[in-house]
C-alpha positions in Angstrom: -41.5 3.3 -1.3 -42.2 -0.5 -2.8 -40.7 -3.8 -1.0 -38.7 -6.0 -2.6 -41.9 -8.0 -3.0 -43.5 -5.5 -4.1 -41.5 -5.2 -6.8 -41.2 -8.0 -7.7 -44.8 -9.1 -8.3 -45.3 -5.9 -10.5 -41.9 -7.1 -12.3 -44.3 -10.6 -12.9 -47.1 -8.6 -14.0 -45.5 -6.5 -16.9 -43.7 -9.4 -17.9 -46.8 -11.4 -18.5 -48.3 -8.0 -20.4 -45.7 -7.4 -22.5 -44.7 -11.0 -23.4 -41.1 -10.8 -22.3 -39.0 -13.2 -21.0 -36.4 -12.7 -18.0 -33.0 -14.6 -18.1 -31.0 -14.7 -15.2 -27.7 -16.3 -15.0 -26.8 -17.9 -12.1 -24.5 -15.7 -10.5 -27.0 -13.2 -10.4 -28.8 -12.2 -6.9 -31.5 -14.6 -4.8 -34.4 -11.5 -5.9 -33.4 -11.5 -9.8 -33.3 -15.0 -10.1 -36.9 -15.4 -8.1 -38.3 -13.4 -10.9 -36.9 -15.2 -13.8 -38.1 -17.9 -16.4 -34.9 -19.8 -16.5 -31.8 -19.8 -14.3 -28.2 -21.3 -15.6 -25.3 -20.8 -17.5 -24.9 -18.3 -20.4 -25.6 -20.5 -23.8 -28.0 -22.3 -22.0 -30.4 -19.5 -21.3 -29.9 -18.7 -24.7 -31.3 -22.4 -25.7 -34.0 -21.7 -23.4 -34.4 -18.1 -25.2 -34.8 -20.2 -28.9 -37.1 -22.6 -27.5 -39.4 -20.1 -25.6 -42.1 -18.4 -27.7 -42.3 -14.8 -26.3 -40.7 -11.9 -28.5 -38.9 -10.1 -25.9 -35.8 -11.2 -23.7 -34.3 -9.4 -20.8 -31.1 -10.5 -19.9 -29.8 -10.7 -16.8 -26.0 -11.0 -16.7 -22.8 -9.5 -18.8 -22.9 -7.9 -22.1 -21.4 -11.2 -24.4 -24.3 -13.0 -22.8 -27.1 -10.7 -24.3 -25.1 -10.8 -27.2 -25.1 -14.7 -27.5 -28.6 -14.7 -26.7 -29.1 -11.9 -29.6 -27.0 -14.2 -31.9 -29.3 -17.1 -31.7 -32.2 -15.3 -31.2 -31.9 -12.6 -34.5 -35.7 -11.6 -34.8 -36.6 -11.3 -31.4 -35.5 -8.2 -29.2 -33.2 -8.4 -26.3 -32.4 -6.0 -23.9 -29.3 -6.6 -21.3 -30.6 -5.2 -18.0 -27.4 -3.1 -16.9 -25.6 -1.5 -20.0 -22.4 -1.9 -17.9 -22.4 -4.9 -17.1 -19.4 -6.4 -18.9 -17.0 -9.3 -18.4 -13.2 -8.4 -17.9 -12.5 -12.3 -19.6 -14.3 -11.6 -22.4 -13.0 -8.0 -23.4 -9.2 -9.1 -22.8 -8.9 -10.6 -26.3 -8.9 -8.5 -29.6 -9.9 -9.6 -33.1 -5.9 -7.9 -34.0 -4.1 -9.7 -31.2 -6.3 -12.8 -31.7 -4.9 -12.8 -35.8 -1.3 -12.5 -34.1 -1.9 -15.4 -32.2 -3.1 -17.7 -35.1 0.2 -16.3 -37.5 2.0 -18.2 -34.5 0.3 -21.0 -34.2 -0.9 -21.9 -38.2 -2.9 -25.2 -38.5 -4.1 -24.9 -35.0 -8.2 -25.0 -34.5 -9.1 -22.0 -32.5 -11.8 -23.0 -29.7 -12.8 -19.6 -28.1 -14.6 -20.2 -24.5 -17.8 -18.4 -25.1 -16.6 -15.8 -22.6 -15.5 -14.1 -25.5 -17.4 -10.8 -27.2 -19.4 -11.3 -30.8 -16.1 -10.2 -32.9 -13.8 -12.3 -31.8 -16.0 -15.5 -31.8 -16.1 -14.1 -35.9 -12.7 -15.4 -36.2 -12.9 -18.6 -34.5 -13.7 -22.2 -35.3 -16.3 -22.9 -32.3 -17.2 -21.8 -29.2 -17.5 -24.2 -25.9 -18.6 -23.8 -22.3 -17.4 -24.8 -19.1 -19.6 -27.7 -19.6 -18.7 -28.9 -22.7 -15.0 -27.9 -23.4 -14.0 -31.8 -23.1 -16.4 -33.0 -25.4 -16.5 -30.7 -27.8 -12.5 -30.3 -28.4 -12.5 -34.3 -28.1 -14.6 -33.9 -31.2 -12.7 -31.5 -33.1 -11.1 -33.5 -36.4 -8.3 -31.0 -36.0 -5.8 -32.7 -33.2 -3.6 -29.2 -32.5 -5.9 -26.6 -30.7 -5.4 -23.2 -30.1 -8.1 -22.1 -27.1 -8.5 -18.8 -25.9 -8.4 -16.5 -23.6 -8.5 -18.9 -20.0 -5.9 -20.6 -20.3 -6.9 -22.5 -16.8 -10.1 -23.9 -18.9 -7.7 -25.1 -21.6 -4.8 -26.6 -19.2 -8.1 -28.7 -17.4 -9.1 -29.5 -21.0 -6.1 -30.5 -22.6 -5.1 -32.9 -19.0 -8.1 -34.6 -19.9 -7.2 -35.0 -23.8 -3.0 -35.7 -23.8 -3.6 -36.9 -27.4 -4.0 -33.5 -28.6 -1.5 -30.5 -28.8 -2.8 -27.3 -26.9 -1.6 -23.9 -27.4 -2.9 -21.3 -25.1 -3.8 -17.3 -24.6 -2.4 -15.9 -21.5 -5.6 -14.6 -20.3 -8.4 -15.6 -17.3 -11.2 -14.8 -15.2 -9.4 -11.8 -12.6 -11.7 -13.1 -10.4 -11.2 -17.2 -10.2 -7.8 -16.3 -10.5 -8.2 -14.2 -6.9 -8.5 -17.3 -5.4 -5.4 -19.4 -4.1 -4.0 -21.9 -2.8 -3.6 -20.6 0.8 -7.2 -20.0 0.6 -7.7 -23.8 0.3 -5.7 -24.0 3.6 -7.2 -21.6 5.5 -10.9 -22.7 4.3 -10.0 -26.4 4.7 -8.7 -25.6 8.4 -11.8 -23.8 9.5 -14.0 -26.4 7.6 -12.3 -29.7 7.8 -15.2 -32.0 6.4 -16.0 -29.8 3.8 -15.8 -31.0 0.1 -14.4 -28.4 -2.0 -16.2 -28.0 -5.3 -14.5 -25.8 -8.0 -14.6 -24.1 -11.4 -12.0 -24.5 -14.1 -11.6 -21.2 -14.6 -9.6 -21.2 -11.1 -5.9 -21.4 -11.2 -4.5 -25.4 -11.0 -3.1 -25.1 -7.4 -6.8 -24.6 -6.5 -8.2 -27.5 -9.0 -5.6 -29.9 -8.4 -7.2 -29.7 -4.5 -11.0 -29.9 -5.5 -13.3 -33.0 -4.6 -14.9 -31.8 -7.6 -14.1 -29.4 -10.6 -17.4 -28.6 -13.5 -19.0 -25.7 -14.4 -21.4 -23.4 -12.2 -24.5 -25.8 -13.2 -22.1 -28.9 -12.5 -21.1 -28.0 -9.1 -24.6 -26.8 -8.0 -26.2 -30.0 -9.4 -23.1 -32.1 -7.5 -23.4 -30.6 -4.3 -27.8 -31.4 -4.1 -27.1 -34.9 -5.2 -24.3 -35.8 -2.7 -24.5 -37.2 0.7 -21.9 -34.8 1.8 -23.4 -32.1 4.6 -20.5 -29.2 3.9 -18.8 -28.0 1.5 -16.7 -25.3 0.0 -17.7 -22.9 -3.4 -14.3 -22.4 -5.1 -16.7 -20.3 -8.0 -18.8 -16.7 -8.3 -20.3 -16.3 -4.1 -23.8 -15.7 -4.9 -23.9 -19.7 -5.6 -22.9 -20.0 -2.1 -26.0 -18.1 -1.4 -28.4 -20.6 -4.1 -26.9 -23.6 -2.6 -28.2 -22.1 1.1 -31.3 -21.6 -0.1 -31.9 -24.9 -2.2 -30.2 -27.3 0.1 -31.2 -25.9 3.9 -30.0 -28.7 5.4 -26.6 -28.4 4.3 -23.5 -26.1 4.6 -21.8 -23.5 2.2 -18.9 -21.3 2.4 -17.2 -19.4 0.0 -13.3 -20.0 -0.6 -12.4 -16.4 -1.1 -14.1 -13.0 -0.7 -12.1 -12.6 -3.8 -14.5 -14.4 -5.2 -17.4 -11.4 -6.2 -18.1 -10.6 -9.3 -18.9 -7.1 -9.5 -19.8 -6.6 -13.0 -22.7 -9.3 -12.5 -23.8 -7.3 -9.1 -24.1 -4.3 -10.9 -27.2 -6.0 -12.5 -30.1 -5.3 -9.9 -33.8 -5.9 -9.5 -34.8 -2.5 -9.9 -33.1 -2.5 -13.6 -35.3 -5.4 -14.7 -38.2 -3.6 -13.8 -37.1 0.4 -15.3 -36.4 -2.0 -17.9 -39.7 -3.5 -18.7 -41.2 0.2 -18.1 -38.9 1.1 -21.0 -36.8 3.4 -19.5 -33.6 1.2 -18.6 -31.7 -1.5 -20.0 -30.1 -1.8 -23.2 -31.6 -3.3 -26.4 -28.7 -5.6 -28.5 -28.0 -4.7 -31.8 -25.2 -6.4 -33.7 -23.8 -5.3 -37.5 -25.0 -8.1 -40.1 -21.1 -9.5 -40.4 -20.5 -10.3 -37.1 -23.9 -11.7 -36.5 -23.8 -14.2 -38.9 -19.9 -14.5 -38.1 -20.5 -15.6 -34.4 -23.8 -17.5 -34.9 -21.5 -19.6 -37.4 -18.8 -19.9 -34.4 -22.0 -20.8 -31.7 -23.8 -23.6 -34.5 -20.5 -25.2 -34.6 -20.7 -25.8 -30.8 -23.9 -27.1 -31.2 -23.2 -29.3 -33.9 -20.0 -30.6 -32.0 -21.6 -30.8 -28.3 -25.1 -31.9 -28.8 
């Protein structure tokens, strides 16, 4: 029997002997993410993949993320930790039903939230995150936009852009949708002088209440920098659990229960280490069409959001 510490110091040895480098997104649990080089959001550990200089990458979080970091990463191997770990958001849009879409909507730039798999990013104009949505469709010479498949994303985009036409995918997060607004009530009424900090992804009766809305990385840099002492994670739980454990000497509590991701759960510490001993995980490997397809789709993001 090994301890969690245990394991995770031999987890910090074989990484340094086989020259591998462990992402961890930040919904991921408080022992993952104490063994990883970089912690954040899912193109930004691919950046931090490109930048770092070791030939191997674990990472830990869904299956589009491995693939992004694949994408932008072609000549190094990556391995996602937990074969099954896959995103219901990203798998509810086909390349056929997205090709319906844009027959309806001709003209129309197709933004694709990079929640989305490798294929369907193949047929798209550019991808965005949470982060940089705004900016990025702001940018966009093309003033019609068809963004898919949250359509809570787009709506808190295109409020913030009322120049520009929006069309939309009827599609979402199933689990930022759980949340409600009767669970702002009841959180509010046990926590009265909390600020409620939320994702876009959540429906707009939840939004519309936040102190703040922004991306995982937003609302976890928002809540360290404010003066506020409580507050209440409308996003993914484990950040209610980060925030504890960054910020001691302040308050978190989830919104919902509802608000648990199981597909990045299923990612655990023991996978990163049968992983690194070569006898877990899943190493990434994309035909040549669709790589260059969606690396074309994620440059384009790059080029538009800085």
């Amino acid at each position: 029997m090994m301890t969690v510490h245990e394991i995770q110091n031999e987890i910090l040895r074989m990484k340094r002997e086989k020259d591998v480098c462990i992402l961890a997104h930040a919904y991921q649990s408080q022992d993952v993410l104490e063994v990883a080089d970089y912690v954040g959001d899912s193109y930004g550990l691919s950046e931090q993949a490109v930048k770092d200089e070791r030939q191997g990458i674990i990472m830990c979080g869904v299956r589009f993320m491995a693939e992004t970091c694949k994408i932008l990463n072609p000549h190094k191997t990556v391995w996602l930790a937990n074969p099954l770990a896959g995103c219901p958001m990203a798998e509810q849009l086909d390349l056929a039903a997205l090709e319906a879409l844009k027959k309806q909507y001709p003209g129309y730039a197709v933004v694709a939230y990079i929640n989305t798999t490798s294929e369907l990013k193949t047929a798209c104009d550019v991808c965005v995150t949470s982060s940089s949505a705004v900016q990025i469709c702001a940018n966009l010479e093309n003033d019609s936009i068809l963004f898919v498949p949250d359509p809570n994303l787009g709506h808190f985009v295109a409020r913030q852009l009322p120049h520009k036409t929006f069309a939309f995918y009827d599609g979402g997060c199933p689990r930022h949708m759980a949340a409600t607004a009767a669970d702002v009530n009841k959180a509010r009424g046990a926590h009265p002088k909390a600020l409620l900090l939320a994702h876009p992804e959540c429906l707009p009766e939840v939004t519309s209440q936040a102190d703040y809305v922004g991306s995982t990385t937003g609302i976890m840099a928002y809540a360290k920098k404010s003066n506020a002492r409580q507050f209440i994670i409308a996003t993914e739980n484990s950040i209610v659990e980060h925030l504890s454990f960054e910020c001691p000497d302040k308050q978190f509590y989830p919104l919902s229960v509802a608000l648990s991701c199981m597909d990045m759960r299923v990612c655990t510490l023991m996978d990163v280490y049968h992983c690194l001993q070569g006898d877990g995980g899943e190493e990434m490997s994309l035909p040549e069409g669709i790589q260059e397809g969606a690396a074309r789709c994620l440059r384009r993001m790059v080029e538009l959001g800085g």
